[in-house]
C-alpha positions as CSV (number, residue, x, y, z in Angstrom):
1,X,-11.3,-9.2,21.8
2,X,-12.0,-7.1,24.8
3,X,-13.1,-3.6,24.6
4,X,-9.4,-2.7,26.7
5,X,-7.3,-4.7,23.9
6,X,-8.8,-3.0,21.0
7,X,-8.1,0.3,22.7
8,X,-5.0,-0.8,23.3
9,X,-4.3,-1.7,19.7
10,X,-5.6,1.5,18.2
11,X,-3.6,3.8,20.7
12,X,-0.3,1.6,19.5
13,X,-1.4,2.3,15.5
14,X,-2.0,5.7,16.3
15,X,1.8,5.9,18.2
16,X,3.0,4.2,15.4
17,X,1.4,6.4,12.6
18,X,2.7,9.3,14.4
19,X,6.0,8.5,14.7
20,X,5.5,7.7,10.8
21,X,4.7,10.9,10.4
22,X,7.2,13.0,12.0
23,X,9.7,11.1,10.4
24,X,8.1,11.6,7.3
25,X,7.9,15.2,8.1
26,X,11.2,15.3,8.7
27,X,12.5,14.0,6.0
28,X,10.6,16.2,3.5
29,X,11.7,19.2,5.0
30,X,15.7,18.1,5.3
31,X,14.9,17.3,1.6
32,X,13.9,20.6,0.4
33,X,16.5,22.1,2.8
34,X,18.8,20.2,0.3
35,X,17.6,22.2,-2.7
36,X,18.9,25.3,-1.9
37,X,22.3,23.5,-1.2
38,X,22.5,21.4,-4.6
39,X,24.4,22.5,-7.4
40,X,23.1,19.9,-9.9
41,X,19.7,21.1,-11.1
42,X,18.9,17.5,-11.8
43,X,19.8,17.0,-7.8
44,X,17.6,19.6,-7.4
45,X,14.6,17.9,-9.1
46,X,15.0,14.8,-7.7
47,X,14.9,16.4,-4.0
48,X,11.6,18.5,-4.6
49,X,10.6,15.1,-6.3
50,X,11.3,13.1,-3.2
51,X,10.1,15.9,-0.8
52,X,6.7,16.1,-2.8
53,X,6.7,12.0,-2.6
54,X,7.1,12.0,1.2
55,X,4.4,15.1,1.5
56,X,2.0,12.4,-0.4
57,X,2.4,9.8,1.9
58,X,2.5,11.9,5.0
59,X,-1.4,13.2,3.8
60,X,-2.2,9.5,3.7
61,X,-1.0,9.2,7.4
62,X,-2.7,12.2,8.4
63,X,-6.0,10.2,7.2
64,X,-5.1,7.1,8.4
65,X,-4.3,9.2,12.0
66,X,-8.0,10.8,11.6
67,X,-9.7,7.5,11.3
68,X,-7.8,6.0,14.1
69,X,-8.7,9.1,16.5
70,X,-12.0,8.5,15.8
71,X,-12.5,4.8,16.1
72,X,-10.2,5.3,19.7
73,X,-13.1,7.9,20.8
74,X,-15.4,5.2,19.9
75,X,-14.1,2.3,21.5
């Protein structure tokens, strides 16, 4: 594999873990957006749950994204 391919491939991951990322972003915050507006404090719950879930998973991608940046500076 050629030094351009790899580069290539790393910059699509990292476009793809960002997008990832906002829309994990997103989703959390329409999700605790949804608290305030849910009558059910059971719906409640489950919102901060999912919110708290997508948080998780977006610190994962914000790793994943850190490794990425710095194997693209390397290659």
């Amino acid at each position: 594999m050629s030094a351009d391919t790899a580069r290539e491939q790393l910059q699509a991951e990292l476009a793809e873990v960002d997008s990832d990322l906002a829309g994990l972003r997103r989703s959390a915050a329409e999700a605790r957006d949804g608290v305030a507006e849910a009558e059910d404090p059971t719906d409640r719950g489950a919102l901060i749950r999912e919110a708290d879930e997508q948080d998780e998973i977006a610190d994962q991608l914000v790793a994943r994204r850190e490794t990425l940046v710095l194997r693209l500076a390397d290659a």
